[in-house]
C-alpha positions, 0 to 999 in steps of 0.5 A: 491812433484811433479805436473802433470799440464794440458797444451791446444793447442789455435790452434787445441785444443790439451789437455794433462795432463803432467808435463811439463818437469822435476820433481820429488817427493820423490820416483820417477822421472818424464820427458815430452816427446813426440812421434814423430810417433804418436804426443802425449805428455806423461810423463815417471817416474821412481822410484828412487830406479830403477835407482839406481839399474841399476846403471844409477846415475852418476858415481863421478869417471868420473866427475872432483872433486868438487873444495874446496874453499880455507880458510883464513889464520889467518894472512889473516884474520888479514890483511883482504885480501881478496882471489883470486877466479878467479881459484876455480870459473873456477874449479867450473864451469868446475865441473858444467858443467860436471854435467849438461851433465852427467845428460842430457845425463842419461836422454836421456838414460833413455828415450830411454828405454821407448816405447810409450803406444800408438804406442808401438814405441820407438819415444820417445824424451824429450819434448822441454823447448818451449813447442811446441804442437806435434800436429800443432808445435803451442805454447802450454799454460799451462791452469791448474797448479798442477791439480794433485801432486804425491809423 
C-alpha cells in the first residue's frame, strides 16, 4: 500500500501533496517528480500492468545471472568448514548493482514519457532524495505523513 504525504516549504510556504519519492501499492507505481519550467512537485503513476504491457520490466537477459550460493559437502559439514564467499559476494555485488541501474534507468525512461499537467511541457525530473523545494531550492519538511494511502 502506497502513501501520499503532504511536504511544506518553511521559507516561502510551498505545500504539495506527493509522495515524496518511490512507492508503490499493489496495482500501481508511483514517482515524485519536479518540473523544472514551472517549479512544481508532482507525483507520476502507473499501473503496473502498463508497464508490463510496454514491455519496460527489465529484460533478465541483459543482467548477469543471479549467483548461487555454493552448498556444503557432507564431508564439509563433517569437518565444519567453513566456505570461501569472497567469489559469490562480488558476483552478488556485481549482480546488484546491475539492478539497481537497469532499474534507474527504467525510470527515467518512464518519466520522460509524462508531460507536466500544468505546462503540458516535458520537464519533468525525478525529484531529488534531498528533497529540495522547486520553488526557492529551500529544504522542504514533511509536515503530514500518510495523508492519503492508495492501493
Amino acid at each position: 500500500m502506497g502513501a501520499i504525504n503532504e511536504y511544506k516549504c518553511p521559507v516561502c510556504k510551498y505545500t504539495c501533496d506527493v509522495a515524496g519519492g518511490s512507492d508503490s501499492g499493489k496495482r500501481s507505481i508511483t514517482e515524485t517528480c519536479v518540473c523544472t519550467n514551472c517549479k512544481i512537485l508532482l507525483d507520476i503513476q502507473w499501473l503496473k500492468t502498463e508497464i508490463e504491457e510496454k514491455g519496460a520490466y527489465i529484460n533478465s537477459n541483459s543482467l548477469p545471472p543471479y549467483p548461487i550460493k555454493p552448498k556444503l559437502t557432507f564431508l564439509q559439514k563433517i569437518l565444519r568448514k567453513k566456505l570461501d564467499l569472497k567469489e559469490y559476494n562480488q558476483k552478488y555485488e556485481e549482480h546488484k548493482s546491475a539492478m539497481d541501474k537497469a532499474s534507474s534507468d527504467l525510470m527515467f525512461l518512464l518519466i520522460k514519457e509524462h508531460s507536466c499537467p500544468k505546462c503540458n511541457g516535458f520537464y519533468l525530473e525525478k525529484w531529488d532524495e534531498k528533497h529540495p523545494c522547486p520553488k526557492c531550492n529551500s529544504m522542504m519538511q514533511l509536515s503530514i505523513l500518510w495523508k492519503i494511502m492508495f492501493d
